[in-house]
C-alpha positions as CSV (number, residue, x, y, z in Angstrom):
1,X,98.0,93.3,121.2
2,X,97.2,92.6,117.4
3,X,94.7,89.9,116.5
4,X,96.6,86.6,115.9
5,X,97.5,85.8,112.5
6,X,97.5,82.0,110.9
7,X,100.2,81.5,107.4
8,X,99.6,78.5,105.4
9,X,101.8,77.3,102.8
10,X,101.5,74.5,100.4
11,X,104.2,73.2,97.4
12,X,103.0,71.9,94.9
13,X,104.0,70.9,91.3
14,X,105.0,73.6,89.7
15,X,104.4,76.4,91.9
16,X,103.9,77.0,95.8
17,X,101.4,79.2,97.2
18,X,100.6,80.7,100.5
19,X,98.5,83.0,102.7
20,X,97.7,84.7,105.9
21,X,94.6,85.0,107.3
22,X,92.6,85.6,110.9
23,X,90.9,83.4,113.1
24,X,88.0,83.9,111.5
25,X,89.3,83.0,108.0
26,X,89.7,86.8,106.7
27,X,92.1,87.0,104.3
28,X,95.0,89.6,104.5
29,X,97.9,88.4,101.7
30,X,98.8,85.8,99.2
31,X,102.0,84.9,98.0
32,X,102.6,82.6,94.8
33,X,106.0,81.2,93.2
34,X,106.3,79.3,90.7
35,X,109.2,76.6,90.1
36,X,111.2,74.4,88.2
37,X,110.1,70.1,87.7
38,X,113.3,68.9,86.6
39,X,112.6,65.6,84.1
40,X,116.5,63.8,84.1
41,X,114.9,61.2,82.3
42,X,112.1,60.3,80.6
43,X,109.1,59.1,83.2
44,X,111.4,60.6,85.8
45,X,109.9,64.0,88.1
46,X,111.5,65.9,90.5
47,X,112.4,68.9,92.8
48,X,115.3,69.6,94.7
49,X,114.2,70.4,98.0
50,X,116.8,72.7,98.9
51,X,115.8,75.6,95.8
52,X,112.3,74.1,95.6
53,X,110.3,73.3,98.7
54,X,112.8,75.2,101.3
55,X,113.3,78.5,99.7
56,X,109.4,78.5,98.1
57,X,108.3,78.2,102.1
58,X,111.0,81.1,103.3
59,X,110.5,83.1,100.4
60,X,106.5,83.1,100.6
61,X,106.5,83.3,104.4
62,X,109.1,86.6,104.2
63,X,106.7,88.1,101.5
64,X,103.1,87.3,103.3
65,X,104.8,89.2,106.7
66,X,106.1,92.1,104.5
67,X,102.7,92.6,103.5
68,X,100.8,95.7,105.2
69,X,98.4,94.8,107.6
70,X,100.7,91.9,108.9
71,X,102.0,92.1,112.0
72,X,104.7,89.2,112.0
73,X,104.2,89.2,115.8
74,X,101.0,88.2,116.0
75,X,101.8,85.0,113.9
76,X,100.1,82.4,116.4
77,X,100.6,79.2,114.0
78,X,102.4,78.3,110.5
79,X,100.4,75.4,108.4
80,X,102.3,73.5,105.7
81,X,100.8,71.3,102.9
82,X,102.6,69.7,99.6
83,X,102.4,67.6,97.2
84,X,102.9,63.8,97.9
85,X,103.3,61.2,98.2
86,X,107.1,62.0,97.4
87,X,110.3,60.0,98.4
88,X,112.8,62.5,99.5
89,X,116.0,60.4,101.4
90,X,118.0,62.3,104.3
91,X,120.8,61.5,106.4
92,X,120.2,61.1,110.0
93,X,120.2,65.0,110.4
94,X,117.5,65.1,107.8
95,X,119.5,66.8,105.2
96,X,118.7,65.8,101.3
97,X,120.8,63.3,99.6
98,X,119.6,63.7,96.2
99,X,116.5,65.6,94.7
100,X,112.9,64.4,95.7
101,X,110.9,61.8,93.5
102,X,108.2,62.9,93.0
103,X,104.2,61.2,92.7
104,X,102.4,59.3,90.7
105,X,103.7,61.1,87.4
106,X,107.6,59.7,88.0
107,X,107.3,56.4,86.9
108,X,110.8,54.8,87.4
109,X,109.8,52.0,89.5
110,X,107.7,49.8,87.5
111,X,109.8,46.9,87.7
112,X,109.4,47.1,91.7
113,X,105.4,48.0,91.9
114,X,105.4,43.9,89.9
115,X,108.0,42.8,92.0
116,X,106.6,43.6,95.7
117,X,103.0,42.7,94.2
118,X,104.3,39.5,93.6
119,X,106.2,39.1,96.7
120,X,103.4,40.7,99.1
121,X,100.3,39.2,97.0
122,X,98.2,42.0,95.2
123,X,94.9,41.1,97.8
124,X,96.9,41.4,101.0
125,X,98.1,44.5,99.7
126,X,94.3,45.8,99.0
127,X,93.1,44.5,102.1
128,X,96.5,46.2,103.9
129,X,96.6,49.1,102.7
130,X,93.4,49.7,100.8
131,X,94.7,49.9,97.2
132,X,96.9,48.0,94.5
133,X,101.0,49.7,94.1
134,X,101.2,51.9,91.3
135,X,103.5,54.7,90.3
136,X,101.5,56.4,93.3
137,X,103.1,54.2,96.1
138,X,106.3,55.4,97.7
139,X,107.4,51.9,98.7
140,X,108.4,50.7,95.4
141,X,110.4,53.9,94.9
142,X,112.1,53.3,97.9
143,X,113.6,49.9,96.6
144,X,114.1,51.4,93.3
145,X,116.6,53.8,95.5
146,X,118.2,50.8,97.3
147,X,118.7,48.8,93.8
148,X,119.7,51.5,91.1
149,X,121.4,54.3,93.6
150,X,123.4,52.1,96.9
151,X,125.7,54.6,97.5
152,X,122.7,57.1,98.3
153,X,120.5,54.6,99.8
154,X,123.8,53.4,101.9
155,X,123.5,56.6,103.6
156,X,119.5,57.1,104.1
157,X,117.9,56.9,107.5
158,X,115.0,59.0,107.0
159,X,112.4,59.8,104.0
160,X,110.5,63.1,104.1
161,X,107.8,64.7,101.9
162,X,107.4,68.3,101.4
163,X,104.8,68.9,103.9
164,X,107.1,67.2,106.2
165,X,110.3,68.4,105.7
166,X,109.1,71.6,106.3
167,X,107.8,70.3,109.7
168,X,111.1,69.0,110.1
169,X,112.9,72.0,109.6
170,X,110.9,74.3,111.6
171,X,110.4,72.0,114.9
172,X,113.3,69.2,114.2
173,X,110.0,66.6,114.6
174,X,110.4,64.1,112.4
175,X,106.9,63.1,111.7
176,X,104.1,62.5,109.0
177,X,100.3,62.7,109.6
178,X,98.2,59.5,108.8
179,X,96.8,60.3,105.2
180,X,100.3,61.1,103.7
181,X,101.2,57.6,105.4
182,X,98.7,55.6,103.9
183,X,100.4,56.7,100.3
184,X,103.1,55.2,101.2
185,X,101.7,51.7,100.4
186,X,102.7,49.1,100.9
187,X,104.4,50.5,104.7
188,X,101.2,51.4,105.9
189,X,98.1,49.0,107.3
190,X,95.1,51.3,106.8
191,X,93.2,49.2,109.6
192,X,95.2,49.6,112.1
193,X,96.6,53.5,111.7
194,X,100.1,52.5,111.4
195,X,102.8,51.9,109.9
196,X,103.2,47.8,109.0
197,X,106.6,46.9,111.1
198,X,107.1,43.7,108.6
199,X,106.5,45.1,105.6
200,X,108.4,48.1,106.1
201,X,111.4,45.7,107.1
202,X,111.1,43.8,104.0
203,X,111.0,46.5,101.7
204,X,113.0,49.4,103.0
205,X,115.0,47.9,105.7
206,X,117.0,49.9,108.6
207,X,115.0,52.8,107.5
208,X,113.5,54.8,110.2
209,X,109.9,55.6,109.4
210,X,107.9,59.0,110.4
211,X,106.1,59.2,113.3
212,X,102.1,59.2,112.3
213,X,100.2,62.4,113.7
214,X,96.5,62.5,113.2
């Protein structure tokens, strides 16, 4: 029986990269692809996860176990990172209803990181979730969504980033782990590991929220 194999994969801004290694962190591939930002508008950044995140992870898995010295049985466990925070909105099947907006560099919701500040107070939201909203936060994006695209945010019931949409697709687990949360300000109580049920009513209600692993 071969020695098991690990793959990791992350996405990231304009490229994705991946490797497979042993147990004891010996290296045998890499696998690299780089892709396409689109910018629809100035201050705007995104990826559509279909051509970007999806086919990066198939494509880079497929090459790392075409790779001599990989034996795609012995594949014992598949890692995925990404970029984030990101707001990518899905049905209730988890299927993409418009390209993912991205981090901190997509600045489109100004006008909602003032407006929540004001609304929540800018010291509960420090002392919640451990810093001020800022083009980083994925909660201001999310009312963006609701305010300037209803017809999309009509039909959203879940929010994935890349690492977790890759979960997603390759378990049907709809989940986030705990640091990728806490980006997600201002949804997120740091203190208590979870997400913040009234907050996350107030400013993205009816969503359903990810599932925190640690």
């Amino acid at each position: 029986m071969s020695e098991s194999v690990f793959l990791g994969v992350d996405i990231g801004t304009g490229s994705s990269k991946g490797v497979a290694v042993r147990a004891d962190g010996r290296v045998l591939a890499r696998a690299a692809r780089p892709h396409r930002t689109a910018t629809p508008a100035p201050g705007r950044f995104e990826h559509d996860a279909e051509t970007v995140w999806w086919a990066d992870f198939t494509g880079i898995v497929r090459e790392l176990l075409d790779t001599d010295g990989v034996d795609p049985g012995a594949v014992a466990a598949v890692g995925t990172s990404g970029i984030g925070p990101c707001l990518l909105p899905a049905d209730a099947a988890g299927r993409p209803l418009r390209p993912a907006i991205l981090y901190g560099i997509d600045t489109r919701a100004t006008t909602e990181i003032a407006e929540l500040t004001a609304e929540l107070g800018a010291a509960e939201i420090l002392a919640r979730g451990g810093s001020p909203l800022t083009s980083q936060a994925v909660g201001p994006k999310l009312r963006w969504l609701a305010r300037h695209e209803p017809d999309v945010w009509r039909a959203t019931r879940r929010f994935f980033m890349a690492s977790s949409l890759l979960v997603h697709r390759l378990t049907g687990e709809y989940v986030l782990d705990h640091h990728s949360a806490s980006q997600c300000d201002p949804l997120y109580d740091l203190d208590a590991r979870r997400w913040s049920d009234t907050w996350a009513q107030q400013v993205a209600p009816g969503l359903v929220l990810q599932r925190c692993l640690s």
